[in-house]
C-alpha positions in Angstrom: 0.0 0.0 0.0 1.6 3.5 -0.8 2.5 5.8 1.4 0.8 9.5 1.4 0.2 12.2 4.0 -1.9 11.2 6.7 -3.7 14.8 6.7 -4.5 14.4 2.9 -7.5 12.5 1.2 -7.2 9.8 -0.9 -9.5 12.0 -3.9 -7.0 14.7 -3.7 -3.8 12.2 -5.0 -5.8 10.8 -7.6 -7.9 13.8 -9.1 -6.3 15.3 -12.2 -5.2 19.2 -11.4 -7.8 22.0 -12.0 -8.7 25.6 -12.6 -12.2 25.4 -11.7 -13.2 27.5 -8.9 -13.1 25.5 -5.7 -17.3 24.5 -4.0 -16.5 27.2 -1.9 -16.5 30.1 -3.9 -18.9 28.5 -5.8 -21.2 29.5 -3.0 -20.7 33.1 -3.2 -20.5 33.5 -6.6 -22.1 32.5 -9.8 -19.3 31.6 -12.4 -19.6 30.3 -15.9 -17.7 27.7 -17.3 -15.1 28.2 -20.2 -16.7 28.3 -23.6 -15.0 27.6 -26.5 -17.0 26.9 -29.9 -18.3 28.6 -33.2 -20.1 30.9 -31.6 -18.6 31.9 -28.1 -14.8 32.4 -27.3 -14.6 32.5 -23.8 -11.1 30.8 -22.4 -11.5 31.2 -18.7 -14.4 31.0 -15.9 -16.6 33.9 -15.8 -17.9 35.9 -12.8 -21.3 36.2 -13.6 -22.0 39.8 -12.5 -25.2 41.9 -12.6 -23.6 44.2 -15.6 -22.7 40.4 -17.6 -26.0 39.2 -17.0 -27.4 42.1 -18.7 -25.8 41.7 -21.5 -26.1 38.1 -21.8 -29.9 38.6 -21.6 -29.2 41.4 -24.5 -30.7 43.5 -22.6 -27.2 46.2 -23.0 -25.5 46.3 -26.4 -20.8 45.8 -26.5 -20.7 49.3 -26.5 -23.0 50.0 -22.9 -21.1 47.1 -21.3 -18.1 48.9 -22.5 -19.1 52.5 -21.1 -20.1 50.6 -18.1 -17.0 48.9 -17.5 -14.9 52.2 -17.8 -17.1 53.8 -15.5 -16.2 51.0 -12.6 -12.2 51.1 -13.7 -12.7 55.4 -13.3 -14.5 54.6 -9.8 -11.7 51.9 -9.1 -9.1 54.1 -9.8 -10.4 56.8 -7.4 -11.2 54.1 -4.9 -8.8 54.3 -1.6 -9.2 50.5 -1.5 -9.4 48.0 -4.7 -13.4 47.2 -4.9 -12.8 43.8 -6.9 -10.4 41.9 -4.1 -8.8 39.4 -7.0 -7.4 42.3 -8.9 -3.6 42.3 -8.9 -2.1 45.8 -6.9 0.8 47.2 -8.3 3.2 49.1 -6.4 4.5 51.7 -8.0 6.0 55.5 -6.8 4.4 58.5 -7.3 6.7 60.4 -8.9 6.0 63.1 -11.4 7.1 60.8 -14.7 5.0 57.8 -13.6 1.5 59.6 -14.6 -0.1 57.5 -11.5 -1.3 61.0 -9.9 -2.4 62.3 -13.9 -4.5 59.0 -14.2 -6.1 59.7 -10.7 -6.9 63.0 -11.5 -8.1 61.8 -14.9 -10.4 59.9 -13.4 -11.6 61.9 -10.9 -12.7 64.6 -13.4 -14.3 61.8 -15.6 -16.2 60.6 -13.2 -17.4 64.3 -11.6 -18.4 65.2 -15.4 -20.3 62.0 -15.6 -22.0 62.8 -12.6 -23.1 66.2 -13.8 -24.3 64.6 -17.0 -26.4 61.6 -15.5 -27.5 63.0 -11.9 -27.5 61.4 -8.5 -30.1 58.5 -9.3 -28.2 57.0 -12.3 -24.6 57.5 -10.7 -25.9 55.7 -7.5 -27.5 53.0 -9.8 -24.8 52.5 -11.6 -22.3 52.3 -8.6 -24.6 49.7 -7.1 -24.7 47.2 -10.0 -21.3 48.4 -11.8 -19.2 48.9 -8.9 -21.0 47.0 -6.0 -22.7 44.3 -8.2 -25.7 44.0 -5.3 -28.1 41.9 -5.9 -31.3 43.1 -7.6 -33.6 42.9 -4.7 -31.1 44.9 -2.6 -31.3 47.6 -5.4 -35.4 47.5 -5.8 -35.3 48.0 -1.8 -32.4 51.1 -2.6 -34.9 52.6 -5.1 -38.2 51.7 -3.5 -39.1 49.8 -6.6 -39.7 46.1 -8.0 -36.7 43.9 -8.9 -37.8 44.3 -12.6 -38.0 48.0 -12.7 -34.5 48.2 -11.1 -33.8 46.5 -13.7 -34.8 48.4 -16.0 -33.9 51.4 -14.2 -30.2 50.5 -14.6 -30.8 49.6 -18.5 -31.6 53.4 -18.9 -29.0 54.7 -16.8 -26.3 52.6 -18.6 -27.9 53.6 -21.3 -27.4 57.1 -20.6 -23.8 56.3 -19.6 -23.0 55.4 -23.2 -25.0 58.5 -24.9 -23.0 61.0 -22.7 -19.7 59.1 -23.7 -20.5 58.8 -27.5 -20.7 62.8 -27.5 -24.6 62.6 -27.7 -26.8 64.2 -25.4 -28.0 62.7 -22.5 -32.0 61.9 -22.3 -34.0 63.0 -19.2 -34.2 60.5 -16.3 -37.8 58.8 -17.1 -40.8 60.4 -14.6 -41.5 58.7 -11.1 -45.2 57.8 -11.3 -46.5 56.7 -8.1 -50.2 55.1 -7.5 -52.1 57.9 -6.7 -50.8 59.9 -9.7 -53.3 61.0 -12.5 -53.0 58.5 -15.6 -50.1 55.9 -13.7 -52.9 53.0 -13.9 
């Protein structure tokens, strides 16, 4: 009978080596597997986000997924601490020929004009599902709506994100109806 560690399974000598996410984060997060075929070109296991499963549903277009993926790294960049943990932190000085401090301040003024563009409700939806990724429900409760009108909510405020990054101007955030409104039944 061969030796092995007493401390170690059997399973873990004989199973072949891995890069699937282990059970455990498994049960935090919703991951896809690696596709690879005529249609999908996808190498590596996916966080399933709120942002990806917008566009998976085609509910956001390349372009808004894009706009709202350079709205999280601005907001990242900003951040005093990394948002997304597994991210690999450089070290690097601050000096004046490093541009570090430039990019900060780059994105700092990005982000204030996009703020000035979209207004307080779309720039705390879309640090909720871009930045945060909270759940739906969590959202609904933030905005005192149903899951599927925050859903829908962040559609048009992603959607606004890309207009005022294309150069095109920015609709008007849709009209609050409540109940007892004339003509919301």
């Amino acid at each position: 009978m061969p030796m092995r560690h007493p401390a170690t399974p059997a399973a873990v000598h004989s199973a072949a080596p891995s890069n699937a996410p282990t059970p455990s984060y498994r049960q935090h997060h919703d991951v896809i597997a690696p596709q690879i075929d005529a249609a999908t070109f996808r190498p590596g296991w996916l966080v399933q986000t709120r942002l990806y499963s917008l566009f998976e549903a085609g509910r956001i277009d390349r372009d808004a997924l894009d706009a709202a993926l350079t709205w999280r790294r601005w907001a990242e960049v900003t951040a005093p601490t990394k948002v997304q943990s597994w991210q690999i932190r450089l070290d690097t000085p601050s000096g004046p020929g490093d541009g570090g401090m430039a990019h900060w301040i780059d994105a700092a003024g990005r982000l204030r004009e996009s703020a000035a563009a979209l207004g307080p409700l779309r720039i705390a939806i879309l640090e909720a599902c871009a930045l945060r990724d909270v759940s739906w429900l969590a959202l609904a409760r933030l905005l005192r709506v149903s899951d599927k009108t925050a859903r829908d909510r962040t559609v048009e405020a992603i959607a606004a994100l890309t207009a005022w990054r294309a150069g095109e101007p920015v609709p008007p955030p849709p009209e609050e109806r409540f109940r007892n409104q004339p003509g919301s039944w």
